[in-house]
N, C-alpha and C positions, 0 to 999 in steps of 0.2 A: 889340641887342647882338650882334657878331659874333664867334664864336670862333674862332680858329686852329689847322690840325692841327699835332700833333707836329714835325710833318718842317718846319714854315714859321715854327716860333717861333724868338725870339732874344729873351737877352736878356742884362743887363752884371748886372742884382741880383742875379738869382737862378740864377747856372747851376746850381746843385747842386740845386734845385727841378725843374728840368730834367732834368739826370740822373735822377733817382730816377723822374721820370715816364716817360722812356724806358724803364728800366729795368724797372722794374713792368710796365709793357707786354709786354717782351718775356717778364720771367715770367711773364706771362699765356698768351701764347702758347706757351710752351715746356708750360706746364701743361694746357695745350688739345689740344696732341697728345700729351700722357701718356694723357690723358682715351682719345682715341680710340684709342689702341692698348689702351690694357684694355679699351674696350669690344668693338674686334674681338679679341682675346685669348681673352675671356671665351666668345667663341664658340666656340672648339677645344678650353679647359678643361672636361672633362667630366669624371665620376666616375672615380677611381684607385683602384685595388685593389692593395694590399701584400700581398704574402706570407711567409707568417711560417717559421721555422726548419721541418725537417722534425721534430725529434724536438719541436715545439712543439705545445702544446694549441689553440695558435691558428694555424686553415690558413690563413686570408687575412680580410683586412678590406678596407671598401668605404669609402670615405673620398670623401665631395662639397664639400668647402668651397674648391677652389680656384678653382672658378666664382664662391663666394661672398665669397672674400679681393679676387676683382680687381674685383666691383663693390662692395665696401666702399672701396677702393682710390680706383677712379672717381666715387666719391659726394666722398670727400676732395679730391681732385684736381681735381673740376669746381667746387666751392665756393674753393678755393683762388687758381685761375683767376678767375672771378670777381672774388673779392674784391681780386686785384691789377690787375684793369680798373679797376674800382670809384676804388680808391687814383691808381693812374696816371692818371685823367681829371679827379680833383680836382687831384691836382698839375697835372696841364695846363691846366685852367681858371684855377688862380691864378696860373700865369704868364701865359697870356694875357690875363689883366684888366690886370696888371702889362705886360705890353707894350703895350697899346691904352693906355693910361691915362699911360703916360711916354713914349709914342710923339708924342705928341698937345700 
């Protein structure tokens, strides 16, 4: 059985099968370099320290979660990714059975 990539399918049934598996794809990829910019991000995010009023009881706090926000971030975004490969290659498989099969 031969599958077809993306860019070499056509078809008259199903273009909107089509579309949506383009399109998935590309939110795949759009979601891929999300990914990697919070993981270099995550690199320069290091501990931040506020400081508090002067006539305040509190001089300053230390606050670490924003290291810990961008790879929560990146944990969502990498499965996100994924899961629109995932999606977009089924769609792309059922058109191309669908082209091989009315092609024929």
């Amino acid at each position: 059985m031969k599958l077809y990539p993306h860019s070499k399918i056509k078809t008259d049934t199903l273009p909107t099968l089509l579309f949506a598996a383009r399109a998935t794809s590309v939110l795949g990829y759009i979601f891929s370099l999300l990914t990697i910019f919070l993981w270099v991000s995550s690199i320069f995010l290091g501990p931040r320290t506020m400081y508090g009023e002067p006539n305040s009881p509190i001089l300053s706090v230390t606050w670490n979660g924003a290291r810990g926000m961008a790879w929560l971030f990146s944990a969502g975004t990498v499965s996100t990714a994924l899961f629109c490969f995932i999606v977009g290659g089924l769609c792309a498989a059922v058109v191309s059975f669908e082209y091989k099969y009315t092609k024929s």
